[in-house]
Backbone bond lengths (Angstrom), bond angles and torsions (degrees), N, CA, C in turn:
res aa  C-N    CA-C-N  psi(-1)  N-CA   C-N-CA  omega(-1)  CA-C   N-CA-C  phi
1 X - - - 1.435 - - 1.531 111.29 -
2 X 1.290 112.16 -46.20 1.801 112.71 165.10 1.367 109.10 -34.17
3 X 1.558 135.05 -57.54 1.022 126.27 -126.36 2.063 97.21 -82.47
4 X 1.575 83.29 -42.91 1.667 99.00 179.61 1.457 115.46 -75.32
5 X 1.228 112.18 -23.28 1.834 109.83 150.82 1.285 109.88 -71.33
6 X 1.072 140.54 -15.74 1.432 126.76 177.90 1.561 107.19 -99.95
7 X 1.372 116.02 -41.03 1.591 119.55 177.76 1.657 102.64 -53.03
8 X 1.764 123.84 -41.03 1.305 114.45 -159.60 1.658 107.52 -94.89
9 X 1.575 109.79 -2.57 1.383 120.96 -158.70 1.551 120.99 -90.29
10 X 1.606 103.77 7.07 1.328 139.19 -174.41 1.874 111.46 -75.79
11 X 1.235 109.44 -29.47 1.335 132.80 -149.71 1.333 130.54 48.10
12 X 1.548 110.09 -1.82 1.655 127.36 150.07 1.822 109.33 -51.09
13 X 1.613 105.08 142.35 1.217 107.58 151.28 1.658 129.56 -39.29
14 X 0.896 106.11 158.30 1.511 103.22 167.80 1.478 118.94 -134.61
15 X 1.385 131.29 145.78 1.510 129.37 -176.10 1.544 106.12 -101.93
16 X 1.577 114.51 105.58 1.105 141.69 -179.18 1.758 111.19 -91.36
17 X 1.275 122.82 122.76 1.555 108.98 175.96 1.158 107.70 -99.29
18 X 1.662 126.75 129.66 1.310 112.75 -173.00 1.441 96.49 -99.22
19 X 1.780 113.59 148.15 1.130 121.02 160.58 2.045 116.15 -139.67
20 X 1.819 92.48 173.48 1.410 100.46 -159.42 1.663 114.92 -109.63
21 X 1.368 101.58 -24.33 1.440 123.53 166.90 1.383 124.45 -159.80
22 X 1.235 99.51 -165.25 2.103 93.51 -167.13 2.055 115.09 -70.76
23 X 1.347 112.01 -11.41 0.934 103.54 168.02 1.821 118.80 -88.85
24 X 1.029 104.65 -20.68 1.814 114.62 151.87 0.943 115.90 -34.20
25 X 1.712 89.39 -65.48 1.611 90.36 -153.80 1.397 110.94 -89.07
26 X 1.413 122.62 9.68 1.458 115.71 -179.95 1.590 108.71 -91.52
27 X 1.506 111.28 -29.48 1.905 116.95 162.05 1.159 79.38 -72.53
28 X 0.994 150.14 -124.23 1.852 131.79 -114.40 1.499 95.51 -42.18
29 X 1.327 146.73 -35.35 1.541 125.86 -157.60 1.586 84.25 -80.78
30 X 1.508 128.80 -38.34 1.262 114.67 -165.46 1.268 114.48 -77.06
31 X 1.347 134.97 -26.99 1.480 142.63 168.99 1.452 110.00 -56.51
32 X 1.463 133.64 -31.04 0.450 131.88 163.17 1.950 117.15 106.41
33 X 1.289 88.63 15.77 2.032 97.78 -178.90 1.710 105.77 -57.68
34 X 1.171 90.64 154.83 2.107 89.76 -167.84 1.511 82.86 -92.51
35 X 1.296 141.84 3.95 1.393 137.83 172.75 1.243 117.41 -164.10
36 X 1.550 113.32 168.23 1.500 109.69 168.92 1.411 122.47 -143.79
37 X 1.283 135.85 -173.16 1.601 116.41 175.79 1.841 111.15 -155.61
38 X 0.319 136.19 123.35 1.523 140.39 -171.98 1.454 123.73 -107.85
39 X 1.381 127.05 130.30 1.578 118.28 -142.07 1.988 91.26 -135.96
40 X 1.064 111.67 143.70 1.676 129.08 -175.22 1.222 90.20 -47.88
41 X 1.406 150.58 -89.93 1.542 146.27 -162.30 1.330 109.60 -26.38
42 X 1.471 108.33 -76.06 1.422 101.98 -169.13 1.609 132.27 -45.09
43 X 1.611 95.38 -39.12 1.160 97.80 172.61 1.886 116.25 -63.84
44 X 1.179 118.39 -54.31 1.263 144.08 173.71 2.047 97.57 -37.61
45 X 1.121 96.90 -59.02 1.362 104.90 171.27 1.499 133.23 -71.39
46 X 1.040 96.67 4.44 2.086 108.57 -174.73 1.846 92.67 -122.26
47 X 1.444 114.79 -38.85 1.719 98.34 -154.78 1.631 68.53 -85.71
48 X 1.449 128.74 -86.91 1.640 153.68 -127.75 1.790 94.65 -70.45
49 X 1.575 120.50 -56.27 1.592 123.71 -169.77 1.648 87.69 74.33
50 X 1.540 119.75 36.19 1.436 120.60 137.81 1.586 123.63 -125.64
51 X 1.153 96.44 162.40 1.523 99.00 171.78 1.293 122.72 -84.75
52 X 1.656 109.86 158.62 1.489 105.52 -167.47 1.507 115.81 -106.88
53 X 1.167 91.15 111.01 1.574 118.13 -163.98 1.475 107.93 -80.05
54 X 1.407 118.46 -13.52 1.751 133.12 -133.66 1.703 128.09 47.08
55 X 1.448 84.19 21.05 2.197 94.48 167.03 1.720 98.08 -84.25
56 X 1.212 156.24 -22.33 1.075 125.70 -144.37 1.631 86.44 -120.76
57 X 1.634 145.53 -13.84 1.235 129.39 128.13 1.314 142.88 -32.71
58 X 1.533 98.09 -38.15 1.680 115.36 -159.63 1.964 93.10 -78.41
59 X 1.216 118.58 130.34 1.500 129.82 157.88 1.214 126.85 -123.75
């Protein structure tokens, strides 16, 4: 958590790689982004090929 409080604490943008699963996220570690962030759709949209409605949280 330091590191991304300090990366965002700049008041510069920052270059975030977003990813959806482990092959994502292994190019962003290899590209080399000082971070990354990952958002409900994509994922929702890569495992299911639905959108995230907040049904596939809800149990």
């Amino acid at each position: 958590m330091a590191r991304l409080r300090a990366l965002l604490g700049h008041g510069k943008p920052a270059p975030l790689g977003g990813m959806y699963d482990g092959t994502s996220a292994r190019l962003v570690e290899r590209l080399g982004f000082p971070a990354a962030f990952i958002e409900g759709y994509a994922v929702s949209a890569s495992l299911y090929s639905e959108s995230d409605i907040g049904l596939l949280n809800q149990t």
